[in-house]
Every structure is written in C-alpha cells, then in structure tokens.
C-alpha positions as CSV (number, residue, x, y, z in Angstrom):
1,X,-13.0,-32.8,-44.9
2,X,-9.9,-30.4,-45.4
3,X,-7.7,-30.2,-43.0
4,X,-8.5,-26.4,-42.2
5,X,-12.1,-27.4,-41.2
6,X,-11.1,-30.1,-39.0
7,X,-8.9,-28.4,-37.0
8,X,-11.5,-25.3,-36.7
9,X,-13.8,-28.0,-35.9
10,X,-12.0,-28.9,-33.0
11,X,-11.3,-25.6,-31.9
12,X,-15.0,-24.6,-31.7
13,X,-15.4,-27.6,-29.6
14,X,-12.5,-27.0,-27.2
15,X,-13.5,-23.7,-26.8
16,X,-17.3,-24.5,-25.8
17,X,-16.4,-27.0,-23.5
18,X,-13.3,-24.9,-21.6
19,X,-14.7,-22.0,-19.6
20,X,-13.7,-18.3,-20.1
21,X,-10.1,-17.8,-18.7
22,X,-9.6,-14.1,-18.0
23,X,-5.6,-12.3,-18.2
24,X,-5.8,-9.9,-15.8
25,X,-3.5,-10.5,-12.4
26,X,-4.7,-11.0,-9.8
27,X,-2.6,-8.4,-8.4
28,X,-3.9,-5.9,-10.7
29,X,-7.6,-6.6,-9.2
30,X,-6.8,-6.9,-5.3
31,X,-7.0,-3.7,-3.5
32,X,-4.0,-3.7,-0.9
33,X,-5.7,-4.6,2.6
34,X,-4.1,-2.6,5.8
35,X,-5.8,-4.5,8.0
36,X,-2.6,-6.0,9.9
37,X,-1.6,-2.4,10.7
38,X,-4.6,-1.8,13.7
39,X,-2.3,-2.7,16.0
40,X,0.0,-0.1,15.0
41,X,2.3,-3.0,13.6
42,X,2.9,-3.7,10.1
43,X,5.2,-3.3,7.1
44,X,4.3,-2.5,3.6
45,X,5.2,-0.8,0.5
46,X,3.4,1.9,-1.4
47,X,3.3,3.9,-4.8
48,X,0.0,5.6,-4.1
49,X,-1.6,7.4,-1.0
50,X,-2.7,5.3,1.5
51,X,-4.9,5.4,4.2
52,X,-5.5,2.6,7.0
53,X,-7.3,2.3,11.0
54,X,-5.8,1.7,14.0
55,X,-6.8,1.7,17.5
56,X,-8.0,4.7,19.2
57,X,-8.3,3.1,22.7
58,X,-4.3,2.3,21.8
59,X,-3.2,5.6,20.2
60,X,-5.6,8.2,20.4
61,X,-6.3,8.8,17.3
62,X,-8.3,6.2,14.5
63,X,-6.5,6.7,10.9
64,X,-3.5,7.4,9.8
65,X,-2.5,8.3,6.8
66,X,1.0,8.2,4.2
67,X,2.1,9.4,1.3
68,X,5.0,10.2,-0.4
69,X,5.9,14.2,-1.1
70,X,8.0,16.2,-2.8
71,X,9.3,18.4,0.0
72,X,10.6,21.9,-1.0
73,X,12.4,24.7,0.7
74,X,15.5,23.1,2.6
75,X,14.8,19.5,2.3
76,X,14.2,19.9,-1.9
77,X,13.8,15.8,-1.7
78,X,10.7,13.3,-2.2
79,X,10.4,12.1,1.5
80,X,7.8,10.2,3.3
81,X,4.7,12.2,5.3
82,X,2.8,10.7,7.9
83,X,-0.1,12.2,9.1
84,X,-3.4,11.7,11.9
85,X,-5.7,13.8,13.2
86,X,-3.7,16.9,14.0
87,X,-0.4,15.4,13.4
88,X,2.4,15.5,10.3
89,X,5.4,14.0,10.6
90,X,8.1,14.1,7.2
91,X,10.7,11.8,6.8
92,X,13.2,11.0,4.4
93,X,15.2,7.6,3.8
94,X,16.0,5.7,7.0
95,X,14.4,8.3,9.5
96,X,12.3,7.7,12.2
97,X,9.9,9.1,13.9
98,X,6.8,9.0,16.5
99,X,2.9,9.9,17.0
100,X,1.4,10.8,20.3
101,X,-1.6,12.3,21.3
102,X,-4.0,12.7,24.2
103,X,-1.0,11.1,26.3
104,X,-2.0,7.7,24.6
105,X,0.6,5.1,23.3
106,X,3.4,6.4,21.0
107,X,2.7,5.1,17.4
108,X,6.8,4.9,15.9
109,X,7.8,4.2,12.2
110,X,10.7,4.2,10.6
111,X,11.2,4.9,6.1
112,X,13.0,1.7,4.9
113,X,13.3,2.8,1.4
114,X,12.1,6.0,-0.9
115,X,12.5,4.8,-5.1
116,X,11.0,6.9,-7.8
117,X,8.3,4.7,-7.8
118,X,7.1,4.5,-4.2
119,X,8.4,4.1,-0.8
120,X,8.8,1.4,2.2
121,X,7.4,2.1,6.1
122,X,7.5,0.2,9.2
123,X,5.3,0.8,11.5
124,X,6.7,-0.7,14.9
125,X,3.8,0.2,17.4
C-alpha cells in the first residue's frame, strides 16, 4: 500500500473511533447566571443589559435592572443606570448610590469600572 493510503487509512479509523469534539467555549454557550445577587449582594461585570431578582420581602421591589448609557445634556459620558420598579439611579465611574422603597431595606451599589466595552457594579446589600 502507498503511503498516502495508509495514513488515510488510519485517519478514517481514528476518527470513527474518537467522538465529535466541538470548538465553541464554553464561555461563549453559558448564559451569565445572577443568581448570587437575590440577596442584594454580588459583584459582576457586564457588556450587555442585564436583568436579575432579588428579594421583595428584603427590598421592596423583585428585579432590578442595569445597563450602561450614554448620558447626554450635562453629564455627555457613558455612565452606569440602575433601575426597579419606579426607580433610576445614573452613575458614573466610582459613584455610589442607593434604592429604597415602601420603607424596605436600602439596596446600595457602587460602579467599579466603566470601559468601552462594558462596565463593573457592586451590589453591597
């Protein structure tokens, strides 16, 4: 047999015996999870909208949602909004700031970091 053969030979039969090995990351396929932020305590960084629960017995309010704006007028900077249920808070780089409603627990956060790509919250209960 010619050496060409052989070696396609062997290839055929490494390839039916080794399962199907896919490239894609596994970071590419795992939705973010924001579970560890119910408690109103959590860190995490973000490129796109996000959205996550947290207690209403603690804070009044179920979901809170962030994203990161372009904010015109006098600001005229990307900065960090944080909203819930008829509540918006803006923040830019190193702010902090503070949620309260129906006289529940204060949810406070602070911006870590705003990049052209995304930004970094702490949510400190």
């Amino acid at each position: 047999m010619h050496r060409k053969a052989i070696s396609a030979l062997t290839l055929a039969c490494a390839m039916a015996v080794t399962p199907a090995m896919t490239a894609t990351p596994a970071a590419a396929t795992a939705k973010p999870s924001y579970r560890g932020c119910y408690d109103g305590k959590c860190k995490f960084t973000f490129s796109k909208k996000v959205s996550f629960r947290i207690s209403a017995k603690r804070y009044g309010f179920s979901r809170v949602y962030v994203s990161k704006e372009f904010v015109g007028g006098i600001f005229n900077q990307d900065m960090v909004v944080v909203r819930a249920p008829g509540l918006t808070t803006s923040l830019g780089e190193g702010a902090r700031g503070n949620m309260q409603s129906n006289g529940k627990n204060t949810l406070s956060f602070r911006v870590l970091a705003i990049t052209s790509k995304g930004a970094t919250i702490r949510f400190t209960g």
